[in-house]
ZAZADREN-136593 format. One record per residue: residue number from 1; residue in one letter; y, z, x of N, C-alpha, C, O, CB in turn; chain. Coordinates in nm, 2 decimals. Atoms other than C-alpha are relative to their C-alpha. Glycine has a CB too. Example, Ala and Ser with C-alpha at 12.3 -4.5 7.8 and 13.67 -1.06 7.14 Angstrom:
residues 2
{pt 1, A, {-0.12, 0.00, 0.09}, {-0.45, 0.78, 1.23}, {0.12, 0.00, 0.09}, {0.12, 0.07, 0.19}, {0.00, 0.12, -0.10}, A}
{pt 2, S, {-0.11, 0.00, -0.09}, {-0.11, 0.71, 1.37}, {0.11, 0.08, -0.08}, {0.22, 0.09, -0.03}, {0.05, -0.14, 0.04}, A}
end
This chain:
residues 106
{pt 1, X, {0.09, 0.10, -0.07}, {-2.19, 6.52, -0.94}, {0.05, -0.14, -0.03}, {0.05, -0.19, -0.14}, {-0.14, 0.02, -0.03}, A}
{pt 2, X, {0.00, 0.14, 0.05}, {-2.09, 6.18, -0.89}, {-0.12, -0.09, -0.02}, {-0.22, -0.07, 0.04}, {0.07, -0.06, 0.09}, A}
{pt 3, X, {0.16, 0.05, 0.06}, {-2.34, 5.91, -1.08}, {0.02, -0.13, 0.08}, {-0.07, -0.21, 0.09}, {-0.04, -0.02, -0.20}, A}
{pt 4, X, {-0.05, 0.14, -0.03}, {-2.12, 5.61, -0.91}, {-0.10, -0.02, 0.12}, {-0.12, 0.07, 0.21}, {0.18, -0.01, 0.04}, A}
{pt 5, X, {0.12, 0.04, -0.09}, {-2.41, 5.44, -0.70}, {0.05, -0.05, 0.16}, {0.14, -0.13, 0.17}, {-0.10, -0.12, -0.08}, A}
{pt 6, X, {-0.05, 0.01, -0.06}, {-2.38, 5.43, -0.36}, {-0.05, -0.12, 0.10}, {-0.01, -0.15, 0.21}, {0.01, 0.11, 0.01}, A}
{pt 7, X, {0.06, 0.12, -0.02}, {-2.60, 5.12, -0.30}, {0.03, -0.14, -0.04}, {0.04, -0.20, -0.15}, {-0.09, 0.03, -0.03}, A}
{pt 8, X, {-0.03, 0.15, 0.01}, {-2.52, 4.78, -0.18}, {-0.04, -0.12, -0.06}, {-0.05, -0.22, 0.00}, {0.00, -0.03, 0.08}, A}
{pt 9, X, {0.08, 0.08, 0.08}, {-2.69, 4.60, -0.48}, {0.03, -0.17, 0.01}, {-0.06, -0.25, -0.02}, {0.02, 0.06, -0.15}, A}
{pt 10, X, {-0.04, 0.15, -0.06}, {-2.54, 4.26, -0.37}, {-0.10, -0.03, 0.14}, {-0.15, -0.14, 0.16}, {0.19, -0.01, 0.06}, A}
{pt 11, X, {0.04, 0.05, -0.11}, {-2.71, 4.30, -0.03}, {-0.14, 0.03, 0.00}, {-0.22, -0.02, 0.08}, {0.07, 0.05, 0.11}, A}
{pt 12, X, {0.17, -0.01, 0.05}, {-3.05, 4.41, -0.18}, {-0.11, -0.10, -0.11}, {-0.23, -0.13, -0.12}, {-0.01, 0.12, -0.07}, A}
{pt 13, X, {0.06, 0.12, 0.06}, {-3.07, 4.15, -0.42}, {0.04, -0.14, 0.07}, {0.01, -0.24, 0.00}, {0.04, 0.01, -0.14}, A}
{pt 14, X, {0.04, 0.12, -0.08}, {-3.01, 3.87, -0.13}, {-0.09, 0.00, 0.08}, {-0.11, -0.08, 0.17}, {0.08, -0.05, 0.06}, A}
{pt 15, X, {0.13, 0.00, -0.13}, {-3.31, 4.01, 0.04}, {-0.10, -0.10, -0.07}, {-0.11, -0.12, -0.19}, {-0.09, 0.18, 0.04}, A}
{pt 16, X, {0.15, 0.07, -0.02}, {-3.63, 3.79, 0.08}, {-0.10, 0.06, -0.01}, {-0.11, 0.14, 0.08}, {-0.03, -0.04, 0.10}, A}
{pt 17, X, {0.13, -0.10, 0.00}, {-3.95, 3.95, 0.00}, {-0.06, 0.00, 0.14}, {-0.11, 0.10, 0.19}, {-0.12, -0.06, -0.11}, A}
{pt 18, X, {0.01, 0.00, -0.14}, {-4.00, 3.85, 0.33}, {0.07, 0.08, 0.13}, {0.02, 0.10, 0.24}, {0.02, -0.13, 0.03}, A}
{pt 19, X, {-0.13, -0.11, -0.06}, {-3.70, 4.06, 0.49}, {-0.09, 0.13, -0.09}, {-0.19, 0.13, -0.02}, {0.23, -0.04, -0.08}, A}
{pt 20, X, {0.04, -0.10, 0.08}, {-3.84, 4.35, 0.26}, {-0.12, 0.01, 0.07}, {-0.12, 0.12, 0.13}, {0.00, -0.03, -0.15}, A}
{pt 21, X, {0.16, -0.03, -0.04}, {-4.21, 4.35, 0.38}, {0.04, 0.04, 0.17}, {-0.02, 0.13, 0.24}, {-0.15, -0.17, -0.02}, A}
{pt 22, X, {-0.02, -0.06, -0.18}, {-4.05, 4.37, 0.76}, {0.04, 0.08, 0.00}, {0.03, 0.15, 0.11}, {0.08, -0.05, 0.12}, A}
{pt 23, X, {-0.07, -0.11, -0.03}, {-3.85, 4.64, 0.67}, {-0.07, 0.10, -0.04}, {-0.01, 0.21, -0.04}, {0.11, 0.01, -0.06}, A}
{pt 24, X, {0.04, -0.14, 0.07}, {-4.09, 4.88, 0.52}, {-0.07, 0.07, 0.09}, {-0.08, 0.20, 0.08}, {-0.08, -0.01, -0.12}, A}
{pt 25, X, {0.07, -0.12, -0.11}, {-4.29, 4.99, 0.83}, {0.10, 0.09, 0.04}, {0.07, 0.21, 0.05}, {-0.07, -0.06, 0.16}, A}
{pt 26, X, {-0.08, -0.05, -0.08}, {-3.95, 5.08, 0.99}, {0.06, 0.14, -0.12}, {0.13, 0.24, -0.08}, {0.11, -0.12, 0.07}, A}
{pt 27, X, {-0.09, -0.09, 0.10}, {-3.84, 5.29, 0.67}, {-0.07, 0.10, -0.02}, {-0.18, 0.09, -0.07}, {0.04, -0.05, -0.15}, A}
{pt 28, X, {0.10, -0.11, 0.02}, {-3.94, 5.66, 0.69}, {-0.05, 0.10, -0.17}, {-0.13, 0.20, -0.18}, {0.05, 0.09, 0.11}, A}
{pt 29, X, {0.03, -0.01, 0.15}, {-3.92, 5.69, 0.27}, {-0.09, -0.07, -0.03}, {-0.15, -0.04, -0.14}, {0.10, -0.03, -0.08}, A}
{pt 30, X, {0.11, 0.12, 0.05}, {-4.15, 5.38, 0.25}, {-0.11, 0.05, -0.04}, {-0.14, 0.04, 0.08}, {-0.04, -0.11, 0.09}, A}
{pt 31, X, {0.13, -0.05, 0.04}, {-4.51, 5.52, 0.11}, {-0.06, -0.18, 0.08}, {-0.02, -0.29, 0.08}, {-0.02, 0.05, -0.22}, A}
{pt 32, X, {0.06, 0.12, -0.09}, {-4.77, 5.31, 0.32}, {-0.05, -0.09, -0.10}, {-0.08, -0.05, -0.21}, {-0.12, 0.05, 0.11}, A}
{pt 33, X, {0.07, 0.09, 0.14}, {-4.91, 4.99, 0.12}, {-0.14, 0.05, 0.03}, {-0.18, 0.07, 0.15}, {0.01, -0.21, -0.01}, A}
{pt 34, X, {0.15, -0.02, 0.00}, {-5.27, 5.06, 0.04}, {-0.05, -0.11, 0.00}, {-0.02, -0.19, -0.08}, {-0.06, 0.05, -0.10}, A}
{pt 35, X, {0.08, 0.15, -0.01}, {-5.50, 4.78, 0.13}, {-0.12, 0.02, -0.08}, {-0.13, 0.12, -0.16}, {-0.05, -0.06, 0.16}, A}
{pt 36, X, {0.16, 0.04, 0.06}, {-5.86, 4.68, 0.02}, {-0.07, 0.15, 0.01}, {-0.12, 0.22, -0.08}, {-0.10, -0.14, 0.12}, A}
{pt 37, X, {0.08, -0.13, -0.09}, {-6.00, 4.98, 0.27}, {0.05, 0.13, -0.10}, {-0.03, 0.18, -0.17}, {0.07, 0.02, 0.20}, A}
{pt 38, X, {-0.04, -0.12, 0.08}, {-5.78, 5.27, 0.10}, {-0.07, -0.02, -0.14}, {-0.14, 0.07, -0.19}, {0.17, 0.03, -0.01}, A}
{pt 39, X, {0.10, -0.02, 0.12}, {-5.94, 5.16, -0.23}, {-0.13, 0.01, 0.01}, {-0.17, 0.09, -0.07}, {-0.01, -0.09, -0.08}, A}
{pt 40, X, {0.14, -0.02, -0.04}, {-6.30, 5.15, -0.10}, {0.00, 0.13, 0.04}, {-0.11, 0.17, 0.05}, {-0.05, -0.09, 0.10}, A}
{pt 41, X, {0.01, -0.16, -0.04}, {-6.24, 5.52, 0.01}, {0.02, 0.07, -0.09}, {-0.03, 0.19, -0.08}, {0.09, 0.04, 0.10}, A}
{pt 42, X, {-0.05, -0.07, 0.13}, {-6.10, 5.61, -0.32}, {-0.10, 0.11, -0.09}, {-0.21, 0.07, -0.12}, {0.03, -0.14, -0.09}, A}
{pt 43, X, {0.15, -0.03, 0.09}, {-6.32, 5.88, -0.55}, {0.09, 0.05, -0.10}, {0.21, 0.06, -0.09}, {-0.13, 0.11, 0.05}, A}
{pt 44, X, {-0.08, 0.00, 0.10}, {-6.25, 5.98, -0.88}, {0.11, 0.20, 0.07}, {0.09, 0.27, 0.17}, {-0.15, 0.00, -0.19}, A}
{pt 45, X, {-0.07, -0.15, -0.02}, {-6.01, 6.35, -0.87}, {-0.14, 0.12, -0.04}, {-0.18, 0.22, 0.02}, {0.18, 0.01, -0.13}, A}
{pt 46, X, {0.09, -0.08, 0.03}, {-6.29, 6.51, -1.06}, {-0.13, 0.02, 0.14}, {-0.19, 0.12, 0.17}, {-0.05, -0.07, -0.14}, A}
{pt 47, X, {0.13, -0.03, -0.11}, {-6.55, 6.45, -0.77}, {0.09, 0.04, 0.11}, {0.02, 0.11, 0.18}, {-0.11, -0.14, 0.05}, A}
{pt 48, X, {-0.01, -0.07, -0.13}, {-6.33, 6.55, -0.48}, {0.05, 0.11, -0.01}, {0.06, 0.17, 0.09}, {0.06, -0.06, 0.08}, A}
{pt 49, X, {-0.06, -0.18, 0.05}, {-6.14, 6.90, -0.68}, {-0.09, 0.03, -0.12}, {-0.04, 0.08, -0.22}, {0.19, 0.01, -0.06}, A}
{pt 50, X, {0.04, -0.02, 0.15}, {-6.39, 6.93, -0.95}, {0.06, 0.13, -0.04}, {0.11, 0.12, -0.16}, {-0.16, 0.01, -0.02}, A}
{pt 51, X, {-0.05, -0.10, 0.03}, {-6.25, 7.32, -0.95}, {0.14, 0.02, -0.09}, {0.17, 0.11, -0.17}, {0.01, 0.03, 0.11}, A}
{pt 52, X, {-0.17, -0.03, 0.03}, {-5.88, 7.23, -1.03}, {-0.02, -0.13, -0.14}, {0.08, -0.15, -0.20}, {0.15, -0.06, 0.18}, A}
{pt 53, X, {-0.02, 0.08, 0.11}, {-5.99, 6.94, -1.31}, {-0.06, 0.09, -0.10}, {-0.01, 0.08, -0.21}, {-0.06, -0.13, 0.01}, A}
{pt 54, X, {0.00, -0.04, 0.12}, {-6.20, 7.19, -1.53}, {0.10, 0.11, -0.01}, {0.14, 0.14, -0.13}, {-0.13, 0.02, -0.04}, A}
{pt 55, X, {-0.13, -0.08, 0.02}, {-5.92, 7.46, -1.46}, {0.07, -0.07, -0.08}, {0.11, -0.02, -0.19}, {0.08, 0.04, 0.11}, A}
{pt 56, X, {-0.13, 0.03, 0.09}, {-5.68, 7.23, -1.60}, {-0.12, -0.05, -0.16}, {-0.07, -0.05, -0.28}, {0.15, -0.18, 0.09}, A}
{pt 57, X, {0.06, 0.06, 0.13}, {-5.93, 7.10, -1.88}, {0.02, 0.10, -0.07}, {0.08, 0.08, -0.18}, {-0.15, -0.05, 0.00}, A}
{pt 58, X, {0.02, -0.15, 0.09}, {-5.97, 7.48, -2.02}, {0.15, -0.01, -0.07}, {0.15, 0.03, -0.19}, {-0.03, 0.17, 0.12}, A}
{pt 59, X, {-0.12, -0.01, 0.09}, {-5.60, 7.44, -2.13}, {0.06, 0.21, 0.07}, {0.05, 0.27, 0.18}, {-0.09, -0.03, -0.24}, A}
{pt 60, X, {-0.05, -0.12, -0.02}, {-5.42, 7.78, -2.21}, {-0.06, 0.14, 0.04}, {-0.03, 0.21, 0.13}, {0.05, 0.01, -0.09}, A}
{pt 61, X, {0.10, -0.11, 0.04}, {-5.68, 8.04, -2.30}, {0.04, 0.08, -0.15}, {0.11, 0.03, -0.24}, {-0.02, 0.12, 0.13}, A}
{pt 62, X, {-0.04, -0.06, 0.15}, {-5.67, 8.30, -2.58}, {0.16, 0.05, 0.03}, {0.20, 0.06, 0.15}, {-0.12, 0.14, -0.05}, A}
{pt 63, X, {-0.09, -0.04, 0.06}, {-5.34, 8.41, -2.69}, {0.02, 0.20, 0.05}, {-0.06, 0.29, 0.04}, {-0.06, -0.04, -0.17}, A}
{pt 64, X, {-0.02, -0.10, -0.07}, {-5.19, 8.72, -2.52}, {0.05, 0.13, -0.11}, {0.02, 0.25, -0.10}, {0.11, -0.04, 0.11}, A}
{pt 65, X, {-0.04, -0.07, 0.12}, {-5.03, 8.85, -2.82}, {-0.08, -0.11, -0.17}, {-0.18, -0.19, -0.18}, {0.21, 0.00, 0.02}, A}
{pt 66, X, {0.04, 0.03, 0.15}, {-5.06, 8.74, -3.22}, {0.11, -0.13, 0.05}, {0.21, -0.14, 0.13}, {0.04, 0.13, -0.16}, A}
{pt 67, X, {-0.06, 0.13, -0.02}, {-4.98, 8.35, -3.27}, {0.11, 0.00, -0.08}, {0.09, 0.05, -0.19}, {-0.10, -0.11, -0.02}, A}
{pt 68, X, {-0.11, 0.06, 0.05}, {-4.65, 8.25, -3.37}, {-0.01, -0.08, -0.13}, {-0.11, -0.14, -0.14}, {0.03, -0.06, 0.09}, A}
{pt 69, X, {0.03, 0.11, 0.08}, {-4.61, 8.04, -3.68}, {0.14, -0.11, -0.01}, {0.25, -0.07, -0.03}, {-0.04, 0.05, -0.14}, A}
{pt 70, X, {-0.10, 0.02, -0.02}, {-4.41, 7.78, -3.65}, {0.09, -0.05, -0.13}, {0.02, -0.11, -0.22}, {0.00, -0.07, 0.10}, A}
{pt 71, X, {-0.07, 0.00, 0.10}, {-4.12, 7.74, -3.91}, {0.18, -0.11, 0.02}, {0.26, -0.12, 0.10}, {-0.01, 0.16, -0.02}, A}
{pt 72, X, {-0.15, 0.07, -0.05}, {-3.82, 7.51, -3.98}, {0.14, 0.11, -0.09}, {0.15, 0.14, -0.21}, {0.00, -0.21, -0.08}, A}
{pt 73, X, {-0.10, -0.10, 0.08}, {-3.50, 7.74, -4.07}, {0.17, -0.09, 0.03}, {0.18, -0.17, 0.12}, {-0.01, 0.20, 0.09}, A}
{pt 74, X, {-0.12, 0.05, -0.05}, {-3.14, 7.63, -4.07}, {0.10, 0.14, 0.00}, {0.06, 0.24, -0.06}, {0.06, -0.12, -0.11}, A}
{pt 75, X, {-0.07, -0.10, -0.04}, {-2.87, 7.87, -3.95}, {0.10, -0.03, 0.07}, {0.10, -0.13, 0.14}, {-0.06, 0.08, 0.06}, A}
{pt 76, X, {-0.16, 0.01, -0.03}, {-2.50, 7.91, -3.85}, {0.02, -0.09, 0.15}, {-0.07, -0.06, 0.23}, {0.08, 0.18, 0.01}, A}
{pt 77, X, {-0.01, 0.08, -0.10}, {-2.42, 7.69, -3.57}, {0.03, 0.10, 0.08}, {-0.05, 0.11, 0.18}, {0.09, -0.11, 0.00}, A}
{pt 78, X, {-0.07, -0.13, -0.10}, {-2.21, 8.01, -3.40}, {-0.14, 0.07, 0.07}, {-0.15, 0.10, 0.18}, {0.09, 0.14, -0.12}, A}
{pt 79, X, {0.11, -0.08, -0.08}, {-2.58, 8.17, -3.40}, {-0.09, -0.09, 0.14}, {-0.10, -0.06, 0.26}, {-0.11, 0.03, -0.11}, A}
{pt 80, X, {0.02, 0.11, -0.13}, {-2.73, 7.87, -3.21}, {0.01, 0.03, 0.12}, {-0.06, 0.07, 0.21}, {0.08, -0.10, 0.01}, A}
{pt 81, X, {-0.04, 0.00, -0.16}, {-2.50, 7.83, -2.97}, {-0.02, 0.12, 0.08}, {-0.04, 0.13, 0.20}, {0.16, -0.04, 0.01}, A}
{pt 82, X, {-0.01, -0.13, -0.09}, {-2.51, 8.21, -2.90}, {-0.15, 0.04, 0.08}, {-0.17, 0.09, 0.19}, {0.06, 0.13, -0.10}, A}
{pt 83, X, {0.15, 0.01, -0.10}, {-2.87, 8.22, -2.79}, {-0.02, -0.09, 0.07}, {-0.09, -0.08, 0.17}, {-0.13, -0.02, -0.06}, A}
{pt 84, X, {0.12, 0.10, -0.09}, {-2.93, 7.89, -2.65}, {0.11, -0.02, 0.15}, {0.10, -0.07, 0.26}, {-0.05, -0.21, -0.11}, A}
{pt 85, X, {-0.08, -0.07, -0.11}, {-2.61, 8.00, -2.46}, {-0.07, 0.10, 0.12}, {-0.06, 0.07, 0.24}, {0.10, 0.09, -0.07}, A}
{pt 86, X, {0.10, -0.09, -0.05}, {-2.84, 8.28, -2.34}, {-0.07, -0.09, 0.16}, {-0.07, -0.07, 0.29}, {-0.13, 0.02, -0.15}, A}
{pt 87, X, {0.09, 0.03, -0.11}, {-3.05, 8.05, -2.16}, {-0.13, -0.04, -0.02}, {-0.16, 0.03, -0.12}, {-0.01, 0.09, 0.08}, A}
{pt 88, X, {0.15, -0.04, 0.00}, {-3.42, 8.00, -2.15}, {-0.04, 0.05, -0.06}, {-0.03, 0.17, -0.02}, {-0.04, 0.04, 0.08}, A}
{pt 89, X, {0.10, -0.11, 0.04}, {-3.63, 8.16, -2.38}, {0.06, 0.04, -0.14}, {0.00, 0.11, -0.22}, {-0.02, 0.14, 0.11}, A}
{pt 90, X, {-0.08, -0.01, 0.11}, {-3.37, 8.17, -2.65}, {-0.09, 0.02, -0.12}, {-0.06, 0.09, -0.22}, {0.10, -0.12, -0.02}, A}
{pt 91, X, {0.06, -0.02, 0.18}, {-3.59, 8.18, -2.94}, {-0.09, 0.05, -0.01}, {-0.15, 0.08, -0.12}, {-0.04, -0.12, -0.09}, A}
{pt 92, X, {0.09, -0.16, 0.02}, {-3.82, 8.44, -2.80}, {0.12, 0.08, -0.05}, {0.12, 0.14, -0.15}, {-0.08, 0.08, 0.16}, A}
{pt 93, X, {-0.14, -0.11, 0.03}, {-3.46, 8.62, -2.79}, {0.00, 0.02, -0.13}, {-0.03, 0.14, -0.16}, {0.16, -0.07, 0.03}, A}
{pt 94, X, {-0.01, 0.01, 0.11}, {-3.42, 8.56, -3.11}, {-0.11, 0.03, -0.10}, {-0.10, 0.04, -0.22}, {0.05, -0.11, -0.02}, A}
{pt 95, X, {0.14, -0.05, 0.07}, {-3.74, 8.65, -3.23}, {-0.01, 0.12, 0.03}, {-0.06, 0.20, -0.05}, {-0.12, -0.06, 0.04}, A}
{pt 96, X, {0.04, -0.19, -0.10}, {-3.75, 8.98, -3.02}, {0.15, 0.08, -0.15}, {0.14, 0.18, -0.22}, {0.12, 0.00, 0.32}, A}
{pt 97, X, {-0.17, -0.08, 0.04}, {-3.33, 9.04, -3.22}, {-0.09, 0.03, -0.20}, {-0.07, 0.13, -0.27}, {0.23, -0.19, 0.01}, A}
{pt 98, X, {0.13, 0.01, 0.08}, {-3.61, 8.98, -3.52}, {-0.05, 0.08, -0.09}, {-0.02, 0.13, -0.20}, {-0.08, 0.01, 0.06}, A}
{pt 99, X, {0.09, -0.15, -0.01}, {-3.84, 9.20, -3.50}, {0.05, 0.15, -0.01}, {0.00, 0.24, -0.07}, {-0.06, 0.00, 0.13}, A}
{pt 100, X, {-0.07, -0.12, 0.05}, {-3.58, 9.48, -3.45}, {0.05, 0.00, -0.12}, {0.02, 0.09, -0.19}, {0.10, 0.03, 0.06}, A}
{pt 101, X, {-0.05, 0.00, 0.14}, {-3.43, 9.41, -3.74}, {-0.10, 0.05, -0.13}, {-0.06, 0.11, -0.23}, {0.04, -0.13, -0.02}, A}
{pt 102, X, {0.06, 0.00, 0.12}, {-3.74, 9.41, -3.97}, {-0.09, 0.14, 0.03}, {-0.14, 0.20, -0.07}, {-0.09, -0.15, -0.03}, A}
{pt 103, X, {0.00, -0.15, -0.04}, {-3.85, 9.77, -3.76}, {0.06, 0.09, -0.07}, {0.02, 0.19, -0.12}, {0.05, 0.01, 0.10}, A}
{pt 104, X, {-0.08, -0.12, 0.05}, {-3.55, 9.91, -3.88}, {0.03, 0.04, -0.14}, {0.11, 0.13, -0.19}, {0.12, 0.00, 0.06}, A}
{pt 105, X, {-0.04, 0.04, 0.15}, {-3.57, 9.81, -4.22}, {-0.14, 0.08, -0.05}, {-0.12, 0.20, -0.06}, {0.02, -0.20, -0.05}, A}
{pt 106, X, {0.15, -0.10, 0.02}, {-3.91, 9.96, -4.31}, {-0.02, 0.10, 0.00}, {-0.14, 0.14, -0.02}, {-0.08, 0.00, 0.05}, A}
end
Protein backbone atom coordinates (compact mmCIF):
# COMPACT_ATOMS: atom_id res chain seq x y z
CA UNK A 1 0.00 0.00 0.00
CA UNK A 2 1.19 3.24 -0.92
CA UNK A 3 1.10 5.93 2.26
CA UNK A 4 2.44 8.77 -0.30
CA UNK A 5 -0.70 11.24 -0.02
CA UNK A 6 -2.55 11.91 -2.74
CA UNK A 7 -3.80 15.34 -1.75
CA UNK A 8 -3.19 18.72 -3.03
CA UNK A 9 -2.23 20.25 0.43
CA UNK A 10 -0.97 23.56 -1.29
CA UNK A 11 -4.43 23.99 -2.78
CA UNK A 12 -6.29 23.23 0.52
CA UNK A 13 -4.38 25.29 2.54
CA UNK A 14 -5.07 28.46 0.08
CA UNK A 15 -8.66 27.89 0.67
CA UNK A 16 -10.83 30.52 2.48
CA UNK A 17 -13.09 29.40 5.12
CA UNK A 18 -15.33 31.05 2.91
CA UNK A 19 -14.47 28.81 -0.33
CA UNK A 20 -14.82 25.81 2.22
CA UNK A 21 -18.39 26.52 3.70
CA UNK A 22 -19.57 26.78 -0.27
CA UNK A 23 -18.10 23.63 -0.92
CA UNK A 24 -19.53 21.48 1.63
CA UNK A 25 -23.24 21.20 0.52
CA UNK A 26 -21.86 20.12 -2.88
CA UNK A 27 -19.51 17.30 -1.21
CA UNK A 28 -21.26 13.97 -0.85
CA UNK A 29 -18.58 12.89 2.15
CA UNK A 30 -19.44 16.20 3.95
CA UNK A 31 -21.65 15.15 7.26
CA UNK A 32 -24.43 17.95 7.40
CA UNK A 33 -23.47 20.94 10.01
CA UNK A 34 -25.82 20.73 12.91
CA UNK A 35 -27.48 23.94 13.72
CA UNK A 36 -29.26 25.26 16.91
CA UNK A 37 -32.56 23.01 15.82
CA UNK A 38 -30.52 19.50 15.61
CA UNK A 39 -29.47 20.30 19.20
CA UNK A 40 -32.91 21.12 20.52
CA UNK A 41 -34.03 17.70 19.11
CA UNK A 42 -31.10 16.03 20.70
CA UNK A 43 -31.91 13.29 23.81
CA UNK A 44 -29.64 11.60 25.89
CA UNK A 45 -28.75 7.72 24.03
CA UNK A 46 -30.04 6.25 27.29
CA UNK A 47 -33.64 7.71 26.73
CA UNK A 48 -34.00 6.92 23.11
CA UNK A 49 -32.21 2.91 23.27
CA UNK A 50 -32.49 2.46 26.91
CA UNK A 51 -32.30 -1.48 25.84
CA UNK A 52 -28.82 -1.32 24.18
CA UNK A 53 -27.29 1.10 27.13
CA UNK A 54 -28.03 -1.32 30.00
CA UNK A 55 -26.99 -4.31 27.65
CA UNK A 56 -23.76 -2.72 27.23
CA UNK A 57 -23.66 -1.49 31.04
CA UNK A 58 -23.98 -5.35 32.23
CA UNK A 59 -20.40 -5.74 30.76
CA UNK A 60 -19.34 -9.47 30.03
CA UNK A 61 -21.35 -11.76 32.33
CA UNK A 62 -20.18 -14.79 34.25
CA UNK A 63 -17.26 -16.63 33.02
CA UNK A 64 -17.87 -19.57 30.53
CA UNK A 65 -15.08 -21.56 31.80
CA UNK A 66 -12.59 -21.14 35.05
CA UNK A 67 -10.87 -17.60 35.10
CA UNK A 68 -7.51 -17.32 33.82
CA UNK A 69 -4.76 -15.83 35.97
CA UNK A 70 -2.81 -13.63 34.56
CA UNK A 71 1.00 -14.07 34.71
CA UNK A 72 4.23 -12.48 33.40
CA UNK A 73 6.64 -15.37 31.96
CA UNK A 74 9.67 -14.87 29.70
CA UNK A 75 10.33 -17.39 26.92
CA UNK A 76 12.43 -18.16 23.81
CA UNK A 77 11.77 -15.66 21.18
CA UNK A 78 11.58 -18.83 18.47
CA UNK A 79 8.42 -19.73 20.71
CA UNK A 80 6.82 -16.29 20.37
CA UNK A 81 7.21 -15.81 17.07
CA UNK A 82 5.78 -19.38 16.44
CA UNK A 83 2.35 -18.72 17.95
CA UNK A 84 1.82 -15.16 17.36
CA UNK A 85 2.77 -16.42 13.79
CA UNK A 86 -0.34 -18.57 14.28
CA UNK A 87 -2.50 -15.66 14.37
CA UNK A 88 -5.21 -14.58 16.61
CA UNK A 89 -5.74 -16.27 19.72
CA UNK A 90 -2.11 -17.29 20.09
CA UNK A 91 -1.99 -17.50 23.72
CA UNK A 92 -5.21 -19.41 24.04
CA UNK A 93 -2.95 -21.68 21.57
CA UNK A 94 -0.53 -21.76 23.81
CA UNK A 95 -2.41 -22.37 26.71
CA UNK A 96 -4.56 -25.14 25.01
CA UNK A 97 -0.29 -26.74 23.86
CA UNK A 98 -0.44 -26.32 27.97
CA UNK A 99 -2.77 -27.99 29.24
CA UNK A 100 -1.75 -31.06 27.08
CA UNK A 101 1.26 -31.16 28.38
CA UNK A 102 0.36 -31.00 32.10
CA UNK A 103 -2.54 -33.99 31.07
CA UNK A 104 0.05 -36.08 29.98
CA UNK A 105 2.31 -35.63 32.81
CA UNK A 106 -0.05 -36.75 35.58
Amino acid sequence: MNSESKTDWQYVDSLTDSEIDAAIPTDADAAPIADIEDFERARPVAEVVPRVVEWRRRGRGPQKKPIKVPVSIRLSPEVIVYFQSQGKGWQSRMDEVLQEYVASHN
